[in-house]
N, C-alpha and C positions, 0 to 999 in steps of 0.2 A: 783574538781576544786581547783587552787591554791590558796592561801590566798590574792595575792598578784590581782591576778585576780579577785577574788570576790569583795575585795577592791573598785576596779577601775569599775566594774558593776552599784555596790552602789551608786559611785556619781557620777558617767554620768546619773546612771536613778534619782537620788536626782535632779539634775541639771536640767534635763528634765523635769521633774513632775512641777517644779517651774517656770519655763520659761510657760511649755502648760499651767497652773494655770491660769497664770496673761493675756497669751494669750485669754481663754477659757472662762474666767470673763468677757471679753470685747464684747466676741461675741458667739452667739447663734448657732451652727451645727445647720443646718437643711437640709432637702433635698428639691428638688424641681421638681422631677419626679418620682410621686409617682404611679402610672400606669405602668411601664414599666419595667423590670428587664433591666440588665447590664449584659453581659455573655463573660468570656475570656475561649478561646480553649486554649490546654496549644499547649507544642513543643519543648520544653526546652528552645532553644536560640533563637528560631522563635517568640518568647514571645516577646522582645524586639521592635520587629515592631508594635504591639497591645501598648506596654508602651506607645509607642509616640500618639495613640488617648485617653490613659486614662489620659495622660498629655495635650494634647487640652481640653479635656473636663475638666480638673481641674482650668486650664490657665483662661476658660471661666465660671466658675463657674456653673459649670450642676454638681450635684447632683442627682444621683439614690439611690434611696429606696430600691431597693435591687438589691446586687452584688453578684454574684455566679461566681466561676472558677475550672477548674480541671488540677493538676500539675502542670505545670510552671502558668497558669492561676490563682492557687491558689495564688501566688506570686502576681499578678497584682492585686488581687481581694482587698487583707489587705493593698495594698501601696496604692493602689486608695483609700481607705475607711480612710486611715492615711492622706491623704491631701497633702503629703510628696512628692514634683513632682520631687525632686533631691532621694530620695529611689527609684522612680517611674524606672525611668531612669536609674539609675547607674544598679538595681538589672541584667537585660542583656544586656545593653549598654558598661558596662566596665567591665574590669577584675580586674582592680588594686587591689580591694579587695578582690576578691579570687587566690591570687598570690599564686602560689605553690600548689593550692588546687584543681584545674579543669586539665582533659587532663593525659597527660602524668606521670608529676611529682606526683598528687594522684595517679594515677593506681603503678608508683614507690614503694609509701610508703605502697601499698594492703591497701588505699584508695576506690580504684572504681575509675571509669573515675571520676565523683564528689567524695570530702571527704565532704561529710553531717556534719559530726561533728561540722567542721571548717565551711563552709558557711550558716548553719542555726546557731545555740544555740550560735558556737563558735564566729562566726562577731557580734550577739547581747550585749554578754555578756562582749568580749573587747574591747566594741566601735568601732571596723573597722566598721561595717556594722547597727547603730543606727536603734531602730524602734521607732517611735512614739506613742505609747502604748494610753499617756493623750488621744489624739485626736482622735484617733482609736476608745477608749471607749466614747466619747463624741459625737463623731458620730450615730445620732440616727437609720441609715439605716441599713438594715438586712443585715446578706451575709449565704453564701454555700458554702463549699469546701467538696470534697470527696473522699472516699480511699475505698481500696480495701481489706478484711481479707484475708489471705491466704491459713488461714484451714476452713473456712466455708464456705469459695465463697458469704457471703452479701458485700455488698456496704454499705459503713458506711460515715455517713454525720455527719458534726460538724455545729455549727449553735454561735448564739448569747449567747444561754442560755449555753452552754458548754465552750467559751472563758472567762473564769473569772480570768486568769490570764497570763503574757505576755508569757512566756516562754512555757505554754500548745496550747499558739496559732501556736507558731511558730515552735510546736510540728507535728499539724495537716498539715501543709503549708508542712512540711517534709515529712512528711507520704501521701501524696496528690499526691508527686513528686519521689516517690520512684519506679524507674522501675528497677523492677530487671535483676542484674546483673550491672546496671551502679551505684548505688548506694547502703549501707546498712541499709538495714529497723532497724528501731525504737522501740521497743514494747510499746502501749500503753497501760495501762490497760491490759495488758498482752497477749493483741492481735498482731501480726505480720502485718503491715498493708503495701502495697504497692501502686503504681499507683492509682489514683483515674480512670483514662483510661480505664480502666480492667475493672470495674465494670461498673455501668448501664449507659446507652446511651455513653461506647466505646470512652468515652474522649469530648464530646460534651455534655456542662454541662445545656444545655436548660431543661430540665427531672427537675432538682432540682428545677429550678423557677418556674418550673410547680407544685409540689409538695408545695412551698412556697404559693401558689393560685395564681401565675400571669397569664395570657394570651396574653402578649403582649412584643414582644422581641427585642433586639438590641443584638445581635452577632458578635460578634470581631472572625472572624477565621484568622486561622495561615497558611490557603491553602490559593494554589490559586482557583477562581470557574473553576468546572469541575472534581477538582480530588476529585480521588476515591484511595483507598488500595488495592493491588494486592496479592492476596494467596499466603501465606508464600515457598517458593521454598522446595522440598524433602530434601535439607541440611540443612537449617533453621528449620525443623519439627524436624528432626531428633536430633538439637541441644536441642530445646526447650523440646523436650520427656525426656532427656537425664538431663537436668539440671532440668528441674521440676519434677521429676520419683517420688517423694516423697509427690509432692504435685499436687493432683487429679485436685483440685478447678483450681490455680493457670496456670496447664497443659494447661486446657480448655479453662482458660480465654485469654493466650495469644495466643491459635490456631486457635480462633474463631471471636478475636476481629476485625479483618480484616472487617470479611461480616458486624458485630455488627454495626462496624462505617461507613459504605455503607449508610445499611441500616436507620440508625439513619439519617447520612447528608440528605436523601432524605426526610425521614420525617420533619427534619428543614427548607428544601426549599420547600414541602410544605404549610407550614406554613407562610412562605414567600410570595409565589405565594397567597395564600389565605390573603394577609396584614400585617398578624398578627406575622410578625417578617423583621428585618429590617436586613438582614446578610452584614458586611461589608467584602468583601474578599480582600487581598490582589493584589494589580497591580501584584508586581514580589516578590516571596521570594527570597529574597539574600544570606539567611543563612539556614544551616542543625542548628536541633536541640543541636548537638555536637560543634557547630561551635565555636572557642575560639577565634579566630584572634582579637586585640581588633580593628585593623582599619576595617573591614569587620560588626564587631556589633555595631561601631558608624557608617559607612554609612548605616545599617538597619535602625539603630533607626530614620537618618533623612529621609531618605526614606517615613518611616510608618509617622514620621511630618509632610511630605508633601504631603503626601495624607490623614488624617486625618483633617488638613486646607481645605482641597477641598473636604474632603465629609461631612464638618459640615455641612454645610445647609442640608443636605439629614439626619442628624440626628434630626436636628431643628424639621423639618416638621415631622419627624415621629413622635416625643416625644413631641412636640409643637402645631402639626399642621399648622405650615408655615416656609420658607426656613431662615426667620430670625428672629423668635420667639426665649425666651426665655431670659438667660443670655447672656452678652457679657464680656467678658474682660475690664481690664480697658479702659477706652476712648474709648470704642467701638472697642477694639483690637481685632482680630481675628484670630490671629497666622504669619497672613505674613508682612515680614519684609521689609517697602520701603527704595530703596536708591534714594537718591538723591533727 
């Protein structure tokens, strides 16, 4: 890193620490749904329509005890937990701050579709992309995020007790989101970590909250309801054998993942059908996970706003137990906006 660089890190995060401080003196974190986990599906850029209920429920002050996500989810997971509803938002709503670094121009530089470098560590460290670290940590609520080893085939989870520092978190959120071939993995700890998707429960991060002790769900998915993943086509297999030939675990995990997350959605709408999960699906996805257009990922994101307004009551009751229990917004605001 350049000096000049590290410089400018130092006193935006100085600046930051001081501003959260006097913020954080004044007022007490706390959560206030402590029953129920938070669960974001990732998707990459499908992520963006979830941002806009994790900023409803911010707007409205609902607070969950614990937040688990996988890949782009991971992303949703720390900005929801940071309070942060402009991080919230921007992170798949805009591009601005990954100019040059998504799509085309990074696969240009033998980036990857994404250059990792530049939209994690790189937007934290030179203030394009700010995180809120103070408030993240003042946050008393748990979370989950999950990757995948390459040479071992476990599933490896990061938790509270391993976040003890800004830059190892945004470590993990990276390694969470690393599918290969669109991106280059990270080594932590000297492990090669990829996708959190790959490993247990196939991208569907209900598993982890379960492991956290919860039994009672609210699920943000990035489908619409109904779909399912369709077996990889003989050119696709062929690619995948061809690029993974050296790694066994890895081979398996992206050949198999298919039936994994079939199978896993069903047992989540299970669990649905039986109460004990509250799965929000998507009306229409408007975007592929790849999708950069930024007029296309700001009409998702009001899209997922405006159905996120309309299915708050349906979270109230679940997490509440009535369609307007809970927190409100200031003056009783609710997200919709009257004219006139």
């Amino acid at each position: 890193m350049r000096a000049e660089g590290l410089g400018t890190y130092c006193l935006l995060t100085l600046i930051r620490k001081v501003a959260c401080a006097v913020e954080n003196a004044a007022k007490k974190l706390e959560s206030n749904v402590t029953d129920c986990a938070l669960v974001f599906e990732g998707g990459g850029y499908r992520a963006g329509y979830t941002a806009a209920m994790a900023n409803v429920l911010l707007a409205n002050g609902i607070y969950f005890d614990y937040v688990c996500g996988v890949s782009a989810g991971a992303s949703n997971t720390v900005d929801y937990l940071s309070r942060d509803q402009k991080r919230t938002r921007d992170a798949f709503a805009s591009t601005d701050w990954v100019s040059g670094h998504v799509g085309l121009p990074s696969i240009a530089h033998g980036t990857g579709y994404f250059d990792a470098d530049a939209i994690y560590e790189g937007a934290v460290v030179n203030g394009t992309f700010p995180f809120d670290w103070e408030t993240f940590r003042a946050n008393p609520a748990g979370f989950g995020l999950q990757a995948f080893d390459r040479d071992t085939g476990r599933t490896v989870r990061f938790g509270r007790d391993d976040a003890t520092e800004l830059m190892g978190l945004i470590d993990f959120v990276r390694a969470s989101s690393t599918l290969p071939g669109m991106m280059r993995p990270k080594p932590i700890d000297g492990h090669v970590l990829y996708d959190g998707g790959l490993g247990q429960g196939a991208g569907i991060g209900v598993c982890m909250a379960e492991a956290a002790g919860y039994e009672k769900f609210v699920f943000l998915a990035t489908r619409e309801k109904g779909y399912r993943k369709t077996e990889p086509a003989p050119a696709e297999v062929a690619v995948i054998k061809r690029a993974a030939a050296d790694y066994p675990y890895l081979r398996q995990a992206l050949l198999t993942r298919w039936e994994r997350y079939n199978a896993e959605l069903d047992r989540v709408e299970g669990l649905a059908a039986e109460g004990r999960c509250l799965i929000i699906y998507p009306d229409h996805m408007p975007v592929s996970s790849t999708t950069v257009s930024p007029a296309k990922l700001e009409a998702s994101y009001q899209m997922g706003w405006q159905q996120a307004v309309r299915d708050l009551p349906r979270v109230r009751e679940f997490v509440f137990g009535d369609r307007d229990a809970g927190p409100h917004g200031p003056n009783g605001w609710d997200g919709y906006i009257t004219i006139g």
